[in-house]
N, C-alpha and C positions, 0 to 999 in steps of 0.2 A: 504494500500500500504506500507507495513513491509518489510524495510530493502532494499531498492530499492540502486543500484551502481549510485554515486553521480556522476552527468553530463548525467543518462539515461534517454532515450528520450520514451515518452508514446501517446499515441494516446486516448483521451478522446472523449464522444461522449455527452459534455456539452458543455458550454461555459466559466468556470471559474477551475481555477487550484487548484489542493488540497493542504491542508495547505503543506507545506515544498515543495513546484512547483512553478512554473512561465510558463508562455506561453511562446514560443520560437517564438517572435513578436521583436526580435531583441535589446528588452531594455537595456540599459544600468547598470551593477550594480557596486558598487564599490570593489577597491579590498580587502580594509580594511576588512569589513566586510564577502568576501567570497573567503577568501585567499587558499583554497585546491580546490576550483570551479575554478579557476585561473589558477591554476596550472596543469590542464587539459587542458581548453581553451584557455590561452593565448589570444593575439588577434586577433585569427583565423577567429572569425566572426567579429571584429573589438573593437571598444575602444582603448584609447590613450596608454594602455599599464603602465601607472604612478599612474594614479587616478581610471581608471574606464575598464571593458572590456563591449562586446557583449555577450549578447545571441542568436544562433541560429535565424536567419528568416525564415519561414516554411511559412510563411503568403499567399498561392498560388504558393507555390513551392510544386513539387515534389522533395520529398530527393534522395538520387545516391548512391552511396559506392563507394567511393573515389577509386584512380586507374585509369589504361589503360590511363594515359595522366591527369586525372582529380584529384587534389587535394584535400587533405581535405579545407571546406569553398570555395571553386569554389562556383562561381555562372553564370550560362549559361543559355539562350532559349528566346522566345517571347513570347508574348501571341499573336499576332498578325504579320504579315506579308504581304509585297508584292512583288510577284514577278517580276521579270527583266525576258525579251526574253531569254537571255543566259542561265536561270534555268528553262525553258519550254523542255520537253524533241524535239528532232526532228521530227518532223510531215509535212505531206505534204497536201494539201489542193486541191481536184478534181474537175475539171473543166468536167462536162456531154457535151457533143458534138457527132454528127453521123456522119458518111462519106455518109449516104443515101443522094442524090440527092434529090435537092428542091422541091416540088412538090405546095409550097403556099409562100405567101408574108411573111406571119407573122405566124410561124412558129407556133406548139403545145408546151405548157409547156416553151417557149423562150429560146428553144436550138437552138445553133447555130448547119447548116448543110453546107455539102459540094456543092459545084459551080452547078448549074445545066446547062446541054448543050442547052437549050432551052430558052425561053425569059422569065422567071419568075426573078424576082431579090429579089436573098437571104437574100439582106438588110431590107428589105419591103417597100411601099409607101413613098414617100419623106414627111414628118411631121409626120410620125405616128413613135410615140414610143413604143417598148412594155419593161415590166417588166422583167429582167430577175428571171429566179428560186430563189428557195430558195438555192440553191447551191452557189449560185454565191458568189466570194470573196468580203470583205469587212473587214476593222477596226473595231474591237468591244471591248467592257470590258471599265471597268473605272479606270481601275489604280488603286483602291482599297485596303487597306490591307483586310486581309481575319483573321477571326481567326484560331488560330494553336494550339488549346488544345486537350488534350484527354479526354474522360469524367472523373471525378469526381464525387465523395460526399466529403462535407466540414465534416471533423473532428477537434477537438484544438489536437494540439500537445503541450506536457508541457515537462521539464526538470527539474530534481532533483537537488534541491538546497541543499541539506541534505542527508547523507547517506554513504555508503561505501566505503573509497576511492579504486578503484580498482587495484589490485595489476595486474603486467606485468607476461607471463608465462612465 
């Protein structure tokens, strides 16, 4: 890895970073010692600014390209979530019923029917219950977070501690 532009960021498919790298795991480095690495990052991913900066956190992030609203060093999203009724799109829930005329106590499938002119009652037998369908309305879900990722494979992401300082066009 010859001649790499110092502060570029590389995608490994190890777990340990090559000599003149570092994981972008957020560590702390000082400035003393990586004063042109500094002066790139500032403390964009954080550090006091005095004594020490940030490196990059990639740790389960996806990286962005700064822009349209979002900064460089932003950091946004969940891995998890739960939704509120208000971020449910609007739906409406069907109620099965027939305008056919009663013709039994206790109806098929326990849909409700319309009034019958004759002496059958469309409620059914006094104590007898029945189930309604599977249709029927009812509370459900557990309030839950849900996860909110998209697939992945786990790579290290390193950054060049050593190298080119890059010049501006």
């Amino acid at each position: 890895m010859s001649d790499p532009f110092l502060g570029e960021l590389k995608l490994m498919s190890f777990v340990y970073p090559p000599k003149g790298w570092a994981l972008c795991n957020g560590q702390l480095l000082p400035i003393a010692q990586n004063q042109a690495l500094f002066a790139l990052l500032g403390t964009t991913y954080g550090g006091d600014g005095r004594v020490n900066f940030a490196l990059p956190d990639l740790r389960g992030r996806a990286p962005l390209h700064h822009g349209a609203g979002v900064s460089l060093g932003d950091k946004a999203g969940q891995e998890a979530v739960t939704l509120t009724a208000g971020e449910l799109p609007t739906h409406g829930h069907a109620l099965t019923a027939t305008n056919d005329l009663a013709n039994a106590s206790v109806p098929g499938g326990a849909v409700p029917a319309a009034k019958p002119r004759g002496g059958i009652n469309r409620y059914g037998p006094a104590g007898s219950d029945s189930v309604m369908g599977s249709s029927s309305l009812a509370s459900t879900g557990g309030n839950q977070p849900h996860p909110n990722m998209q697939p992945f494979t786990a790579l290290s992401w390193v950054i060049a501690l050593q190298g080119i300082f890059p010049s501006r066009n």
